[in-house]
BAMARMI-390761 format. One record per atom (N, C-alpha, C): x, y, z; residue in one letter; residue number from 1; chain. Coordinates in pm, whole numbers, padded with zeros to 5 digits. Layout:
u,v,w,res,n,chain
X,Y,Z,A,NUM,A $
...
This chain:
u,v,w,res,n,chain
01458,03532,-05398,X,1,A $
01540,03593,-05292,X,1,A $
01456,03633,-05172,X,1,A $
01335,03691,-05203,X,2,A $
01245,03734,-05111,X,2,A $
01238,03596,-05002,X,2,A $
01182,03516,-05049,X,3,A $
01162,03313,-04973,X,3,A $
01276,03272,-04894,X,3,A $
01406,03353,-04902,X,4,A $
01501,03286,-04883,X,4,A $
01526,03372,-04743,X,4,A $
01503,03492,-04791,X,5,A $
01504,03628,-04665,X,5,A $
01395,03610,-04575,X,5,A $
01284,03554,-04585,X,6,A $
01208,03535,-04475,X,6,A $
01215,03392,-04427,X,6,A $
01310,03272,-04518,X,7,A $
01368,03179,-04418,X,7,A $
01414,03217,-04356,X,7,A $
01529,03282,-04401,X,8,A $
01653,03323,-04314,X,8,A $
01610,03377,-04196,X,8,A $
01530,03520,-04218,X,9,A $
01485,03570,-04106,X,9,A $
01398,03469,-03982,X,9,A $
01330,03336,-04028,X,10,A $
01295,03281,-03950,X,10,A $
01401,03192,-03854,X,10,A $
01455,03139,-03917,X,11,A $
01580,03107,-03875,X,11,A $
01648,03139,-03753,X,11,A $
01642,03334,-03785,X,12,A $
01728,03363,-03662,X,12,A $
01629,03402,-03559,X,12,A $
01515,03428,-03588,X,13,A $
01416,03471,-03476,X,13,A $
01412,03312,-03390,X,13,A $
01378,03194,-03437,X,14,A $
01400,03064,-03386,X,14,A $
01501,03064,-03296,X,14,A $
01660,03091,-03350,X,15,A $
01738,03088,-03298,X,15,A $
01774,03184,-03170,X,15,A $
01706,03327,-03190,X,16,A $
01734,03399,-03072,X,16,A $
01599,03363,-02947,X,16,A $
01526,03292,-03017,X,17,A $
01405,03247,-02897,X,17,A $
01479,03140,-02843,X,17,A $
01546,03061,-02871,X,18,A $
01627,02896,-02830,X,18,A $
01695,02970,-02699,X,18,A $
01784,03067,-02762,X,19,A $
01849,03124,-02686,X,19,A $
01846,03209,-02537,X,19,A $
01708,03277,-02541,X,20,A $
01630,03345,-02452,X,20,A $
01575,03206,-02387,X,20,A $
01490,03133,-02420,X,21,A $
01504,03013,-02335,X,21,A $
01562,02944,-02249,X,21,A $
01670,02952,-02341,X,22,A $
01811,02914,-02250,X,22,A $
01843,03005,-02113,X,22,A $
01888,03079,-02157,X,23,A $
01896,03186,-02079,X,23,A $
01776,03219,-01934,X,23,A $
01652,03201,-01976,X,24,A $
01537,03157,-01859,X,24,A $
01563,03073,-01788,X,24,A $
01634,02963,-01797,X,25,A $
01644,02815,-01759,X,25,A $
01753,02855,-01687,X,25,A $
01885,02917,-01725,X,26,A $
02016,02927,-01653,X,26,A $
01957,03043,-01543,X,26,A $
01876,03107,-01584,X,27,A $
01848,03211,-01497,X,27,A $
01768,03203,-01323,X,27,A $
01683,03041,-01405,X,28,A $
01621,03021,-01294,X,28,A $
01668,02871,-01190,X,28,A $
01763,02828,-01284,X,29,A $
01853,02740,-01201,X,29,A $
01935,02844,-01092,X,29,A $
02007,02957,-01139,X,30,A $
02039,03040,-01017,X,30,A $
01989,03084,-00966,X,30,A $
01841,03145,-00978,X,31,A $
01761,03159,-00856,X,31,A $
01747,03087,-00779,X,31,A $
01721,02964,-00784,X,32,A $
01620,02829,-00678,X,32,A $
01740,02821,-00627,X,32,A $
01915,02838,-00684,X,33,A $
02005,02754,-00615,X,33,A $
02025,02926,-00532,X,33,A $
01970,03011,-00516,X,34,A $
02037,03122,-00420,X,34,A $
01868,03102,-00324,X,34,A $
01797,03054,-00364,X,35,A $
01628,03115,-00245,X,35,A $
01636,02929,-00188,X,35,A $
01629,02852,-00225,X,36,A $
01607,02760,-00172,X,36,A $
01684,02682,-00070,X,36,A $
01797,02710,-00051,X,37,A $
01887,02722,00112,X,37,A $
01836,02800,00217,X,37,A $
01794,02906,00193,X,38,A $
01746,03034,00196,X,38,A $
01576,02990,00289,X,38,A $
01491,02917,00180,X,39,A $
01428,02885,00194,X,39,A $
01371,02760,00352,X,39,A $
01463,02671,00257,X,40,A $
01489,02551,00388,X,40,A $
01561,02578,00538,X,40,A $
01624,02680,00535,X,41,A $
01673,02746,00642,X,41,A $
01521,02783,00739,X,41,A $
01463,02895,00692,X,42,A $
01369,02931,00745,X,42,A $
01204,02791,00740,X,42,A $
01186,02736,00703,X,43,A $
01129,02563,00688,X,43,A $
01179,02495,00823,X,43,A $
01285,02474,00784,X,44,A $
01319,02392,00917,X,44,A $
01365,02479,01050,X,44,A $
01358,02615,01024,X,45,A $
01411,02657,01172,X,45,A $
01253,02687,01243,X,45,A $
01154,02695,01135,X,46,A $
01010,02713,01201,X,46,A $
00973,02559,01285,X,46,A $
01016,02460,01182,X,47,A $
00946,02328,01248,X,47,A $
01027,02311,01401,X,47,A $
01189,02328,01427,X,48,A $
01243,02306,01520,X,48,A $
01247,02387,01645,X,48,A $
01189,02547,01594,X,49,A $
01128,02630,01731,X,49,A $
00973,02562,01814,X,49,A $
00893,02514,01642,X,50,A $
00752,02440,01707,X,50,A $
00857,02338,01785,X,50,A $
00891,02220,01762,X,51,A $
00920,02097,01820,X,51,A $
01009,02126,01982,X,51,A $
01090,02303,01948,X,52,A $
01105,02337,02117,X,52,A $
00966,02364,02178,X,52,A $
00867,02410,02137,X,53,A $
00801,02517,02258,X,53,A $
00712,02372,02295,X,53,A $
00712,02318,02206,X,54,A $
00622,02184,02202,X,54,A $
00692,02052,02371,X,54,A $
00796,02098,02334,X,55,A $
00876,02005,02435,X,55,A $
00860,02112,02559,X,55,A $
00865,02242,02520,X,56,A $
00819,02319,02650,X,56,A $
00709,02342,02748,X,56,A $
00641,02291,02653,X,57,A $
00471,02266,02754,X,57,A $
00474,02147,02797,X,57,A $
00534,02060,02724,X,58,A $
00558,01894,02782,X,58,A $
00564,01941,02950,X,58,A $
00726,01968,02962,X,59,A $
00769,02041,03089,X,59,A $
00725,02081,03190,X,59,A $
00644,02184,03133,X,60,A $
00585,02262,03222,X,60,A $
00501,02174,03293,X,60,A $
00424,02049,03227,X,61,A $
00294,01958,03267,X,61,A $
00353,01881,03345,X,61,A $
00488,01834,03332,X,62,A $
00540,01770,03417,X,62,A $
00608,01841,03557,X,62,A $
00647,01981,03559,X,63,A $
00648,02059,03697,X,63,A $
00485,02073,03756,X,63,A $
00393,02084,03675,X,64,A $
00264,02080,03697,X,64,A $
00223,01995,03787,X,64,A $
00224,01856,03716,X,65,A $
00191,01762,03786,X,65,A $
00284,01725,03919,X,65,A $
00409,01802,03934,X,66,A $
00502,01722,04041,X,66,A $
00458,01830,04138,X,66,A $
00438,01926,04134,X,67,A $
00377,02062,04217,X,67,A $
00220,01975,04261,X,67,A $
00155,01952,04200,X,68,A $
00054,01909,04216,X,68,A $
00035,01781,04341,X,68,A $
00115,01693,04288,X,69,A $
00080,01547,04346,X,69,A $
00199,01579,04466,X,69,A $
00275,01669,04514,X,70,A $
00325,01730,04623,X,70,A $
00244,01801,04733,X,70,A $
00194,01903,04667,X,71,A $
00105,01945,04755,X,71,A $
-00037,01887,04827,X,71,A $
-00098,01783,04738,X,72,A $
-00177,01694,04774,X,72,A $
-00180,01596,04864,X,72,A $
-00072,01516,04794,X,73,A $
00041,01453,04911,X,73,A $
00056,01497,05037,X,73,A $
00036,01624,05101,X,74,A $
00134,01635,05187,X,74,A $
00173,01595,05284,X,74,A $
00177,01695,05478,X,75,A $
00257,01571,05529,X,75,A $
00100,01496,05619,X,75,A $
00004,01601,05599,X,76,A $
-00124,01517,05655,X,76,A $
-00174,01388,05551,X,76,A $
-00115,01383,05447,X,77,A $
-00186,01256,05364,X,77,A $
-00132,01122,05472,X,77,A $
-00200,01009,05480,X,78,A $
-00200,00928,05571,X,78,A $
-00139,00832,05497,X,78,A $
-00118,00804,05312,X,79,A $
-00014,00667,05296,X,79,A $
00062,00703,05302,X,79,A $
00161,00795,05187,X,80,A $
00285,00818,05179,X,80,A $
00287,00977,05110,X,80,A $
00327,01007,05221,X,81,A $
00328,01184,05185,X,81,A $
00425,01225,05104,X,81,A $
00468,01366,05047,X,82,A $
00536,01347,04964,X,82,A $
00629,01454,05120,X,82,A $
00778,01476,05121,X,83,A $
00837,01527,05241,X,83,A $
00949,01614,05177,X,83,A $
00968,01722,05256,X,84,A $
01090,01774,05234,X,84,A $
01230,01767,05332,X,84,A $
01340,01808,05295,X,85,A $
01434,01758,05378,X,85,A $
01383,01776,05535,X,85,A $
01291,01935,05570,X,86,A $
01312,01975,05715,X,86,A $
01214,01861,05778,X,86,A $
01202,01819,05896,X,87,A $
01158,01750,05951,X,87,A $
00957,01849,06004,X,87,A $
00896,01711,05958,X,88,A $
00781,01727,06011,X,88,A $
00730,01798,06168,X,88,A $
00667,01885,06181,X,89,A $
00613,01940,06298,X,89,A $
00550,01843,06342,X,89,A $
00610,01810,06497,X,90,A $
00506,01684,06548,X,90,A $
00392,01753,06631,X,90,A $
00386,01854,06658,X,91,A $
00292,01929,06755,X,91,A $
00140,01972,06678,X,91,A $
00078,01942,06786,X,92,A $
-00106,01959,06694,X,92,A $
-00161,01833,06665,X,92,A $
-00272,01866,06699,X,93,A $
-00339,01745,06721,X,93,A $
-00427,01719,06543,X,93,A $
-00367,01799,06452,X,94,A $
-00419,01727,06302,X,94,A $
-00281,01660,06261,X,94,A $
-00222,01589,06308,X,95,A $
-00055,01512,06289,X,95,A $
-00126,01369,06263,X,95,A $
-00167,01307,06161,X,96,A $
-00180,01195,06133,X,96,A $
-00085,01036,06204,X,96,A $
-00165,00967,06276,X,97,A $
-00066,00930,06368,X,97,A $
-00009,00785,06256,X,97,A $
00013,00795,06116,X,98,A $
-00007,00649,06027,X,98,A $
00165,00737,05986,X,98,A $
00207,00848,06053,X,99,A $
00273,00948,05900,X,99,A $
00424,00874,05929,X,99,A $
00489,00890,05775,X,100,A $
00608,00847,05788,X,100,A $
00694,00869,05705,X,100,A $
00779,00924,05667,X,101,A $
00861,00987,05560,X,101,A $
00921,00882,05452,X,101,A $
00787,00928,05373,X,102,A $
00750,00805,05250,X,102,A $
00782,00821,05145,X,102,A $
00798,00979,05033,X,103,A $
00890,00995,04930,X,103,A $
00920,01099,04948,X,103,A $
01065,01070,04967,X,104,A $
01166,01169,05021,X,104,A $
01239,01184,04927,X,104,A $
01323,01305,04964,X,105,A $
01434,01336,04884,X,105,A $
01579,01256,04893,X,105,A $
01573,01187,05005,X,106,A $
01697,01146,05026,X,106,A $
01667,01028,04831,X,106,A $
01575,00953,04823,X,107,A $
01532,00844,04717,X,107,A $
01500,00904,04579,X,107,A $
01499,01041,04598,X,108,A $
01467,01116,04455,X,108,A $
01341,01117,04472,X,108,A $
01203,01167,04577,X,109,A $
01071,01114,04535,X,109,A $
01071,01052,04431,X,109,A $
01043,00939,04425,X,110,A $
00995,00885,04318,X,110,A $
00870,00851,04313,X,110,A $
00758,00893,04422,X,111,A $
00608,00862,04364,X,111,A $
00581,01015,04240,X,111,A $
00653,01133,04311,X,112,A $
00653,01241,04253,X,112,A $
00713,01284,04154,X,112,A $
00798,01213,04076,X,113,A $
00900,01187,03994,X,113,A $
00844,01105,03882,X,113,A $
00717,01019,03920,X,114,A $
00665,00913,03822,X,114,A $
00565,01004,03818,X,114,A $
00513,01074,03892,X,115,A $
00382,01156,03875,X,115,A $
00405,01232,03766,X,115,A $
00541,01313,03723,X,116,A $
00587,01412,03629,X,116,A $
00578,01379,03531,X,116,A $
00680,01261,03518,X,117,A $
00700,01179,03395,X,117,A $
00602,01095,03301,X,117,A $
00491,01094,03381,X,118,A $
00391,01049,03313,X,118,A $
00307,01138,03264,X,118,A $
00345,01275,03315,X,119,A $
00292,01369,03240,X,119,A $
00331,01419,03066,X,119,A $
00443,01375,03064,X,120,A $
00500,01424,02954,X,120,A $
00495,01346,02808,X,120,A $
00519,01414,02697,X,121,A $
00481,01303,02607,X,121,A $
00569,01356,02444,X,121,A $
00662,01231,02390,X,122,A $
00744,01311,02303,X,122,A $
00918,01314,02382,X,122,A $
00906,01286,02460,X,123,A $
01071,01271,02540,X,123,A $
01080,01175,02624,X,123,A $
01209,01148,02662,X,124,A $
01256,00994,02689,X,124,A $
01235,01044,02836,X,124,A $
01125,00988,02912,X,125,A $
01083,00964,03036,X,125,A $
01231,00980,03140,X,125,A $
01305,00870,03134,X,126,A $
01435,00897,03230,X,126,A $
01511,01040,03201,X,126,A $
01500,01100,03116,X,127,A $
01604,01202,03098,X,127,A $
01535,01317,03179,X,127,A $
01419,01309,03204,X,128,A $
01318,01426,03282,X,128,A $
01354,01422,03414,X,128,A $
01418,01561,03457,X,129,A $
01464,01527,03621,X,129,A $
01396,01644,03696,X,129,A $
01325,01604,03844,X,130,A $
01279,01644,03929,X,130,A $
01303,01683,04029,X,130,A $
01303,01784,04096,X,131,A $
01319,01858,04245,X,131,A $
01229,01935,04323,X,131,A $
01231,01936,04402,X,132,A $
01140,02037,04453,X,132,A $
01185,02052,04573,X,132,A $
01103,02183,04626,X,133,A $
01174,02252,04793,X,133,A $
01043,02318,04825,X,133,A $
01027,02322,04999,X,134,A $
00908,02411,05049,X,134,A $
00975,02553,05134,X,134,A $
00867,02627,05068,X,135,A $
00873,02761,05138,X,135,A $
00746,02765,05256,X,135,A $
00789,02907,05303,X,136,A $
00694,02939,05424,X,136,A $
00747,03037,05513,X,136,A $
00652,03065,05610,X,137,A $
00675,03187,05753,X,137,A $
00799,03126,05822,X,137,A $
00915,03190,05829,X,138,A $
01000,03148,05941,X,138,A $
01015,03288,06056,X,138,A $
01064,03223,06188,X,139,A $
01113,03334,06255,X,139,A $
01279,03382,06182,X,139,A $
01252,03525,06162,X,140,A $
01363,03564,06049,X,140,A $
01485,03560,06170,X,140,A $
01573,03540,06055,X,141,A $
01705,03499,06128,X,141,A $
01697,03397,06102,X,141,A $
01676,03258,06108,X,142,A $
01666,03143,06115,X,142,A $
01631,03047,05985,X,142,A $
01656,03162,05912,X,143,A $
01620,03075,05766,X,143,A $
01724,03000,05748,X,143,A $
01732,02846,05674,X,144,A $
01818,02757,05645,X,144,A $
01850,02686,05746,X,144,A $
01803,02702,05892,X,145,A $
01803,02631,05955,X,145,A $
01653,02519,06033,X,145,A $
01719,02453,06072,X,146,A $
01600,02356,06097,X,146,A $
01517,02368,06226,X,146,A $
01539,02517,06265,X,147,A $
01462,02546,06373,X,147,A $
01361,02679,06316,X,147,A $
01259,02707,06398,X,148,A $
01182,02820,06354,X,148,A $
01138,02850,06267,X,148,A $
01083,02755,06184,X,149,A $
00988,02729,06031,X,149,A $
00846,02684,06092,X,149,A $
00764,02670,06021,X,150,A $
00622,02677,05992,X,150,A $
00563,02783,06138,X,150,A $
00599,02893,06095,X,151,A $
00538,02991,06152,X,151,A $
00411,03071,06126,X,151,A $
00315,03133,06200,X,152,A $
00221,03224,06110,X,152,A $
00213,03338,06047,X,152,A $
00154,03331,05929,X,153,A $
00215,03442,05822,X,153,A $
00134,03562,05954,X,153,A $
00230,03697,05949,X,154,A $
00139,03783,05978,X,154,A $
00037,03858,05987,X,154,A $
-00046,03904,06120,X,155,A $
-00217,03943,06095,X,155,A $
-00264,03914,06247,X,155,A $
-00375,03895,06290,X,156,A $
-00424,03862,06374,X,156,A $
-00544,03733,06422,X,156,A $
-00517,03671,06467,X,157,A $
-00559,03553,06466,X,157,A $
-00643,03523,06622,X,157,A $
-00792,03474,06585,X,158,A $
-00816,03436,06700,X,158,A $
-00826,03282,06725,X,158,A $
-00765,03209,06807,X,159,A $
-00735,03052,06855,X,159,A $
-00778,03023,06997,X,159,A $
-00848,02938,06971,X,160,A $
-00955,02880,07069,X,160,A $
-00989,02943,07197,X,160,A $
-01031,03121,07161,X,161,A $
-01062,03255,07243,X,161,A $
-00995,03354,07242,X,161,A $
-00850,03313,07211,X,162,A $
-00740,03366,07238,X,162,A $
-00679,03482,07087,X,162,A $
-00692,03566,07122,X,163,A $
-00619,03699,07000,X,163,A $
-00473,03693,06985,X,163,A $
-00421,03623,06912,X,164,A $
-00281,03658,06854,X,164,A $
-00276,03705,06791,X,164,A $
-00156,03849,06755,X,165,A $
-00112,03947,06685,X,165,A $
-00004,03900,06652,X,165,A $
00054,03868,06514,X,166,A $
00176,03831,06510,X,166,A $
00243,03972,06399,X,166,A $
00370,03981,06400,X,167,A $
00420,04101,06319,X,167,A $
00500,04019,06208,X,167,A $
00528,04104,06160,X,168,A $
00686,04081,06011,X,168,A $
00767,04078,06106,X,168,A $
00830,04131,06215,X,169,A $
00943,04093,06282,X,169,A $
00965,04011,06365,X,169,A $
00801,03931,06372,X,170,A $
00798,03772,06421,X,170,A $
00817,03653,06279,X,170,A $
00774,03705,06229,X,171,A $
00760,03604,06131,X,171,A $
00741,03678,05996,X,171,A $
00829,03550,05899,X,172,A $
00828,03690,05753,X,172,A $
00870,03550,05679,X,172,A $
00866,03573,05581,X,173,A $
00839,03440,05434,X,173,A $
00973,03447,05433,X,173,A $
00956,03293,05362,X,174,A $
01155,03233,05345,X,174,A $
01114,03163,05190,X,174,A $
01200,03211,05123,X,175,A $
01218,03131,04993,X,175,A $
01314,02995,04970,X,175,A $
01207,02894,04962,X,176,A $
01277,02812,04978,X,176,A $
01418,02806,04809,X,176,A $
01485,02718,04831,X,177,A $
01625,02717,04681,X,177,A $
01646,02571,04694,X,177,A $
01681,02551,04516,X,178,A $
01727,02420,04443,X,178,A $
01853,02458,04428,X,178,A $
01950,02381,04384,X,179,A $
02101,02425,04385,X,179,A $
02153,02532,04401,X,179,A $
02127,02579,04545,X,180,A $
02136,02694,04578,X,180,A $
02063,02818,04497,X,180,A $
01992,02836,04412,X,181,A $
01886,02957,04331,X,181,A $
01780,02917,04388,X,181,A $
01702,03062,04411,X,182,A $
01598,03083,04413,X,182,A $
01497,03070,04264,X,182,A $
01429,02923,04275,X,183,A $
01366,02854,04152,X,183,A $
01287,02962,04097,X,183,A $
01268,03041,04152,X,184,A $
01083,03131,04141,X,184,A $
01146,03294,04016,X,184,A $
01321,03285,04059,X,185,A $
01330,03427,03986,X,185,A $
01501,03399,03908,X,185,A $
01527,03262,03944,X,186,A $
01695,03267,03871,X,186,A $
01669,03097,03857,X,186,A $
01568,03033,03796,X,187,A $
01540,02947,03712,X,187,A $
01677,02891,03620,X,187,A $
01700,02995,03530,X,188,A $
01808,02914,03428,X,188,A $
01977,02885,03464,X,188,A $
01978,02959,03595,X,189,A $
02094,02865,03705,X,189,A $
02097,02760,03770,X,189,A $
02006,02719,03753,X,190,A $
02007,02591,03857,X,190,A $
02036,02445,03746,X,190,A $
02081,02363,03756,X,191,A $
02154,02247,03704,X,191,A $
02050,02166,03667,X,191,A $
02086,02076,03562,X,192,A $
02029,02003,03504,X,192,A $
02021,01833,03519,X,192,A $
02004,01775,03634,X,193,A $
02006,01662,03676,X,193,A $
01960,01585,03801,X,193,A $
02003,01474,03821,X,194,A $
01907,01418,03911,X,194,A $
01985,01450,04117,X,194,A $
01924,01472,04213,X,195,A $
01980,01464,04257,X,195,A $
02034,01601,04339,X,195,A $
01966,01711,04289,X,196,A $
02018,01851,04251,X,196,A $
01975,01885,04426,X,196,A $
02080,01934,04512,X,197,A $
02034,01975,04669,X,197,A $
01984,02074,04700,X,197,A $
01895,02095,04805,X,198,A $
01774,02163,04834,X,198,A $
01758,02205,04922,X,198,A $
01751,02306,04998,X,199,A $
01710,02382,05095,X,199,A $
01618,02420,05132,X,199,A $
01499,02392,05266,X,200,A $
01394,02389,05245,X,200,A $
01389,02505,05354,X,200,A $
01249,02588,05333,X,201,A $
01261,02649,05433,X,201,A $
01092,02602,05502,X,201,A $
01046,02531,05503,X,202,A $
00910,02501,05542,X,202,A $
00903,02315,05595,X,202,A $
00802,02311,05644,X,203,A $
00747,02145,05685,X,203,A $
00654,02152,05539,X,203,A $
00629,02022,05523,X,204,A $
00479,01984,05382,X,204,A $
00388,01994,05453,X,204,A $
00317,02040,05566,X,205,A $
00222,02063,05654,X,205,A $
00123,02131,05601,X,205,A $
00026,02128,05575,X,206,A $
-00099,02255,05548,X,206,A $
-00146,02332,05669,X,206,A $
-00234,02452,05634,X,207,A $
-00312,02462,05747,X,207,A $
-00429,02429,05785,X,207,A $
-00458,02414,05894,X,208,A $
-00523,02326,05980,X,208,A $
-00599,02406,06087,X,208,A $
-00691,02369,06167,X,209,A $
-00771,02413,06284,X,209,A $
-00676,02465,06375,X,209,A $
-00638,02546,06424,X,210,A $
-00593,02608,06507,X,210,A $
-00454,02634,06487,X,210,A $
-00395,02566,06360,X,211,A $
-00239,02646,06306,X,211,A $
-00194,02646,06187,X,211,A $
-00253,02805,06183,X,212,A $
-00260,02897,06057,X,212,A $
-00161,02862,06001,X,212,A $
-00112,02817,05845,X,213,A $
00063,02837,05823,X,213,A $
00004,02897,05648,X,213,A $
00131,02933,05578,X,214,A $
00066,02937,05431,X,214,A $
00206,02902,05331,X,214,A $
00244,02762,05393,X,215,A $
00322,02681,05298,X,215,A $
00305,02662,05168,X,215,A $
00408,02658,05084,X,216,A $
00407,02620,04972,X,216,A $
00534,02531,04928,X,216,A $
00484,02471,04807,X,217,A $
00583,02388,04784,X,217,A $
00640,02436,04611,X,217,A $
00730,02412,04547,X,218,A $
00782,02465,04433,X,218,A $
00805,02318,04339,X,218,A $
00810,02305,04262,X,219,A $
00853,02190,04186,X,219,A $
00945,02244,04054,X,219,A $
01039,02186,04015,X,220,A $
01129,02197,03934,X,220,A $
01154,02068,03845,X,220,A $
01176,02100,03688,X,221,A $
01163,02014,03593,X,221,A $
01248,02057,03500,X,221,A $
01360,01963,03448,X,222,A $
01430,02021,03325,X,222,A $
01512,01909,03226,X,222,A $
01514,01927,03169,X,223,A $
01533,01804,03029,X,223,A $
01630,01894,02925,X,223,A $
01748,01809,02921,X,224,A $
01805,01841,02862,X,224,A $
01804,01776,02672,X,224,A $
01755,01879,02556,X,225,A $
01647,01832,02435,X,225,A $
01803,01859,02356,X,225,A $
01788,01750,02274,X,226,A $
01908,01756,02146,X,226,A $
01818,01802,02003,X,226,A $
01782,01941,01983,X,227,A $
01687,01953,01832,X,227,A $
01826,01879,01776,X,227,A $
01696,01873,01668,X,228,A $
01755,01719,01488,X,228,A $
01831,01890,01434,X,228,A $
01916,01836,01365,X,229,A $
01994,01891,01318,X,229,A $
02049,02020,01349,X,229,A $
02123,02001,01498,X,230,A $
02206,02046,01541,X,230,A $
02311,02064,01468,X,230,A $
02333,02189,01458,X,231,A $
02445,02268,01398,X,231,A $
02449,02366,01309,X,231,A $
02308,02297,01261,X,232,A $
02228,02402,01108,X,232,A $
02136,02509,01204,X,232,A $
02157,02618,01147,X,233,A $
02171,02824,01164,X,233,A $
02193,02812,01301,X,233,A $
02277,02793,01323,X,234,A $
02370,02829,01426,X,234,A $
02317,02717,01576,X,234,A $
02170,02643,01529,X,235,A $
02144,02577,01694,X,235,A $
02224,02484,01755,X,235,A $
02248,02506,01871,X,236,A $
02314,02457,01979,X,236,A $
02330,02304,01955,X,236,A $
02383,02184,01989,X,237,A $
02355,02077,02014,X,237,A $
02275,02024,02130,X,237,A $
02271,02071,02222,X,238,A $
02144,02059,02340,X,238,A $
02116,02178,02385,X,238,A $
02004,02167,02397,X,239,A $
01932,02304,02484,X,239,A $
01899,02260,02605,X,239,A $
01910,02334,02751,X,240,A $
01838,02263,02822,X,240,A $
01707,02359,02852,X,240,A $
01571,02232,02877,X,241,A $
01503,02318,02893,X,241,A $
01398,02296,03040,X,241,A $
01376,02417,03120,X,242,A $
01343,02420,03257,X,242,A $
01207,02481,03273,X,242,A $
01159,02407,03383,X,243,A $
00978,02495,03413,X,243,A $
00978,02486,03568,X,243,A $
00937,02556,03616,X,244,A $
00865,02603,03779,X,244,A $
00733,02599,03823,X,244,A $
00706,02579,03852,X,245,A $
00579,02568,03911,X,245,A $
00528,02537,04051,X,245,A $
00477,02666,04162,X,246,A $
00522,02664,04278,X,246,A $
00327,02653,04325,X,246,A $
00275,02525,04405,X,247,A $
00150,02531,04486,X,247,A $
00144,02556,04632,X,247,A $
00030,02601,04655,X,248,A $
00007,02580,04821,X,248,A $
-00020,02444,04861,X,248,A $
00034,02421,04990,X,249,A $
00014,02268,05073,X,249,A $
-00147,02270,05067,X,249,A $
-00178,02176,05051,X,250,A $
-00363,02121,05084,X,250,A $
-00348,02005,05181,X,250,A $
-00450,02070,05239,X,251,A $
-00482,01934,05403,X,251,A $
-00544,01824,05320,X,251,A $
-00517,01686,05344,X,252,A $
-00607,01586,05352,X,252,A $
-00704,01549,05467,X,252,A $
-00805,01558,05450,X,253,A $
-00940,01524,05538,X,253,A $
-00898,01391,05596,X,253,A $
């Protein structure tokens, strides 16, 4: 009887270990099926914030470079300058006599437009759209119009003997705008495409021997990005995403 009682008893100790086993197994099938959604949620929402900010520096390299090869460009470069809508200052004798309104906005710059796009890397080249507008000294009052731009910032200036004093109520900075916003402080208003109209308040002119100016030019870049699996924790189906990047005009020698 004793042999039979410590089968037995083995028996059920076997049997309540089978059981506790079991029970581990059901226990940890409901774990993995409550952490591992859970899991992959936070997995893929890390890889798809990298793959935004990643597309965000793209961007930026491409306002970079269109700011860049603008201001270089400008309207003293002697092949093809890069221009803004207002018309070139013909007065002064550093006026390149070769100049000719070579990538313009009316055509979409497109030397400045390929300059961007070749900056970027990871997005479909055509979908990357470009703008840009120049700022500068205007006589105030007269901003948005095509008179009384490339003025001298205020200070005192001496020109070939001569002491000019100019004030803020001669002349005072104009911000130039892309679809109507000011690019520099209301960025995520302005539209996403090609074509986008511009208001300039400056010439692409630098300064030069005897007329001071302190132009700048702004460049604008924005791509509208579809992240992969749109829809999962809540992301958008497109984001659009925008960069600024505003240089001073540089003379060409």
């Amino acid at each position: 009887m004793s042999g039979y009682r410590r089968i037995a008893s083995s028996r059920s100790r076997i049997t309540d270990l089978s059981r506790w086993t079991h029970a581990r197994r059901g226990q940890t099938l409901v774990e993995t099926a409550l952490v591992l959604p859970l899991f992959l949620m936070v997995l893929f929402g890390i890889i798809i914030v990298g793959l935004g900010v990643f597309n965000q520096q793209q961007l930026t390299n491409a306002a970079r470079e269109a700011a860049r090869h603008a201001a270089i460009h400008s309207a003293t470069e002697p092949l093809c300058p890069v221009v803004p809508r207002l018309p070139y200052d013909p007065q002064g004798s550093y006026k390149p006599l070769s100049y000719l309104r070579c990538d313009r906005p009316e055509i979409g710059w497109p030397k400045m437009t390929t300059a961007a796009r070749d900056a970027v890397a990871g997005l479909r080249r055509t979908d990357v759209h470009v703008a840009a507008c120049w700022s500068g000294y205007r006589v105030p009052g007269t901003e948005g119009t095509p008179t009384g731009f490339d003025q001298k910032p205020p200070g005192t200036y001496v020109i070939g003997g001569v002491t000019t004093v100019v004030t803020a109520t001669q002349s005072a900075f104009a911000q130039c705008r892309i679809d109507g916003r000011d690019p520099t402080s209301d960025t995520a208003s302005i539209g996403c495409r090609s074509g986008l109209p511009t208001t300039d308040q400056a010439s692409a002119i630098s300064e030069a021997p005897g007329r001071p100016v302190a132009n700048t030019v702004t460049a604008y870049a924005c791509y509208d990005w579809r992240p992969p699996l749109a829809g999962f924790l809540l992301i958008p189906s497109t984001v659009t995403l925008r960069a600024v990047i505003t240089e001073a005009i540089q003379r060409q020698q």
